[in-house]
C-alpha positions as CSV (number, residue, x, y, z in Angstrom):
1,X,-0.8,-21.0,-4.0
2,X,-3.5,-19.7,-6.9
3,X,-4.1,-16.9,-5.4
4,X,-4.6,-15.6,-9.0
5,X,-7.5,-17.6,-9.4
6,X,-9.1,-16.5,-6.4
7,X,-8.9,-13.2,-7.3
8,X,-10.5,-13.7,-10.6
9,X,-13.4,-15.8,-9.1
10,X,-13.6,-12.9,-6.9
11,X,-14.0,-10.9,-9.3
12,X,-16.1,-12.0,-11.7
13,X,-18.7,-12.1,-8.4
14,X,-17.7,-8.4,-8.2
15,X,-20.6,-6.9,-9.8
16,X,-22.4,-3.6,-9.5
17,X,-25.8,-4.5,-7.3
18,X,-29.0,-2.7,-7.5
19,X,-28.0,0.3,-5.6
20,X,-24.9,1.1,-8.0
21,X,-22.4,-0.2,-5.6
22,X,-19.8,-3.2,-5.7
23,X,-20.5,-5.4,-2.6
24,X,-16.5,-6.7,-2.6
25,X,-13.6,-4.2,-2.6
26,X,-10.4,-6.0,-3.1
27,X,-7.2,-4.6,-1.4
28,X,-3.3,-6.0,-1.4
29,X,-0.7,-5.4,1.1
30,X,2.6,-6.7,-0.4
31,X,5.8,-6.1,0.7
32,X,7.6,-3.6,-1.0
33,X,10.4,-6.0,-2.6
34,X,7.3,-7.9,-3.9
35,X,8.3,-6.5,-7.7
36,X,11.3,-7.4,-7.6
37,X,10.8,-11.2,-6.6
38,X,7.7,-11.9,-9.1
39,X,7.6,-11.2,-12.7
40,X,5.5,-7.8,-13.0
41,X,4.0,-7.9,-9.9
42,X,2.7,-11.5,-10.2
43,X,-0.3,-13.7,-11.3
44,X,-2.6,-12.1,-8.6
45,X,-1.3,-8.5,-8.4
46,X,-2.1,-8.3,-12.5
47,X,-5.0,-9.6,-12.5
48,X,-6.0,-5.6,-12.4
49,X,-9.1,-6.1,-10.3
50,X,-7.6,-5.1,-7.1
51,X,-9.0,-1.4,-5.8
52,X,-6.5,-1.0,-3.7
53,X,-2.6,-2.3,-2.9
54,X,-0.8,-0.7,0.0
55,X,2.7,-1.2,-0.3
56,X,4.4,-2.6,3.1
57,X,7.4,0.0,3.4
58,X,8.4,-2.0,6.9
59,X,9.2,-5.6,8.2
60,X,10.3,-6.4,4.5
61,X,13.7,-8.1,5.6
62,X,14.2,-6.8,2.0
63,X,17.4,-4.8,0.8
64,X,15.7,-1.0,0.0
65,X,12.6,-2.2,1.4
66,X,12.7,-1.7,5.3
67,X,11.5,1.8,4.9
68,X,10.3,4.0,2.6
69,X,12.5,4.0,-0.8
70,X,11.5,6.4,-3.4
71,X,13.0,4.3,-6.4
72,X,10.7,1.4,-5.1
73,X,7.4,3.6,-4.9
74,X,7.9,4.7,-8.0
75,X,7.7,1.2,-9.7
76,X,4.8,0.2,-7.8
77,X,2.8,3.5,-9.3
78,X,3.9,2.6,-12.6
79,X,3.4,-0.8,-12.2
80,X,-0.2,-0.3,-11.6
81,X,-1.4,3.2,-13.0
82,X,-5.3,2.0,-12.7
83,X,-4.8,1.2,-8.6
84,X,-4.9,3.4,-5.8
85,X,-1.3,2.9,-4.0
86,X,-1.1,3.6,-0.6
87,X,1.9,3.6,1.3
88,X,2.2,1.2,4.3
89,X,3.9,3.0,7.4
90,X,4.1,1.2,10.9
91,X,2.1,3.9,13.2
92,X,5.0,4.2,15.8
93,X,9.0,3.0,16.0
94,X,7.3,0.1,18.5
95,X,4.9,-0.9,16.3
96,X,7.8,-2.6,13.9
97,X,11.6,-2.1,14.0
98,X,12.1,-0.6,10.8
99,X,10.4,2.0,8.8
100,X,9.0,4.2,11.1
101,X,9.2,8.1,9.7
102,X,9.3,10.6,11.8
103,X,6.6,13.0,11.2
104,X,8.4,15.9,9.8
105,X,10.4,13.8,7.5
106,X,7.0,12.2,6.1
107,X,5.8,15.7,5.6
108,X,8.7,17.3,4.4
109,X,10.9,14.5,2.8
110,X,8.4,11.6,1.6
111,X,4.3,12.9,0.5
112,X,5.2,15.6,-1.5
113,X,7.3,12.9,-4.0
114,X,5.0,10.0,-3.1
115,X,1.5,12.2,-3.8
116,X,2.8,13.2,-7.3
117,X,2.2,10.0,-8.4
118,X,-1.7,9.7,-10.4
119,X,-2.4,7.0,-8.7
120,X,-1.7,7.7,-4.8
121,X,-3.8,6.7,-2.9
122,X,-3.2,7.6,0.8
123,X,-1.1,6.4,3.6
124,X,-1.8,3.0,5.3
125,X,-0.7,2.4,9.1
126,X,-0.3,-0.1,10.7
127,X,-1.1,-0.8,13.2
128,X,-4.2,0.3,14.8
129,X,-2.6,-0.6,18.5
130,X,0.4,1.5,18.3
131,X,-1.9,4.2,16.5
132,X,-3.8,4.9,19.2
133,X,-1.0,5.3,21.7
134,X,1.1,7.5,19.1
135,X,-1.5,9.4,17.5
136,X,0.5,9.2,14.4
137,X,-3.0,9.3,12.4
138,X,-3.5,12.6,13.7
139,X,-0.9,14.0,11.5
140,X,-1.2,11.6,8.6
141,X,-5.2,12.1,8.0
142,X,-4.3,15.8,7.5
143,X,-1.8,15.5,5.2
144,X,-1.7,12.4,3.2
């Protein structure tokens, strides 16, 4: 896997064009425990020219990582401080077995810690199936 090098070939081609604008945006979803298995967020992750990661807070088979873990967001925002984070939500309980927050937990319990970070980003779901027959976004958009 050099991934790593991808990323920097990627990004050397990543180059304001004539109308001010980047023509690639680079985005990561890692699972959460991601950290914890690589050396400071590994080769490609530190490479600094991704925009964008949202961390996977579901599916992880990970211990603290099968739903949202405030100790664990908190290393990926300082991990990072120059990349939006998102965090990555499954859109419904059937859209992945674990990590589904209810909505007034995410309200209540999780944005107001996770949106103190500088670099938050938003909320990611996933995925756009299940989102359409929970509606989950519908809540999310106006809050995160």
């Amino acid at each position: 896997m050099h991934y790593n090098v991808l990323t920097r070939e990627l990004g050397k081609q990543n180059v304001l064009d004539g109308t001010g604008r980047k023509p690639l945006h680079l985005t990561a979803t890692p699972r959460c425990g991601f950290l914890r298995r690589h050396r400071v967020g590994g080769d490609m992750l530190a490479t600094g020219i991704f925009e964008r990661i949202h961390v996977r807070f579901y599916n992880n088979n990970d211990d603290n990582c099968d739903e949202y873990n405030e100790e664990e967001w908190d290393k990926w925002a300082a991990a990072f401080p120059s990349t939006r984070i998102y965090l990555g939500l499954p859109a419904s309980p059937e859209a992945s077995k674990e990590g589904y927050l209810y909505p007034k937990r995410l309200y209540y319990g999780v944005l107001p810690v996770v949106q103190m970070a500088a670099n938050y980003g938003g909320v990611m779901l996933w995925d756009r199936y299940y989102d359409k027959r929970s509606s989950y976004s519908s809540y999310v958009k106006r809050w995160a």
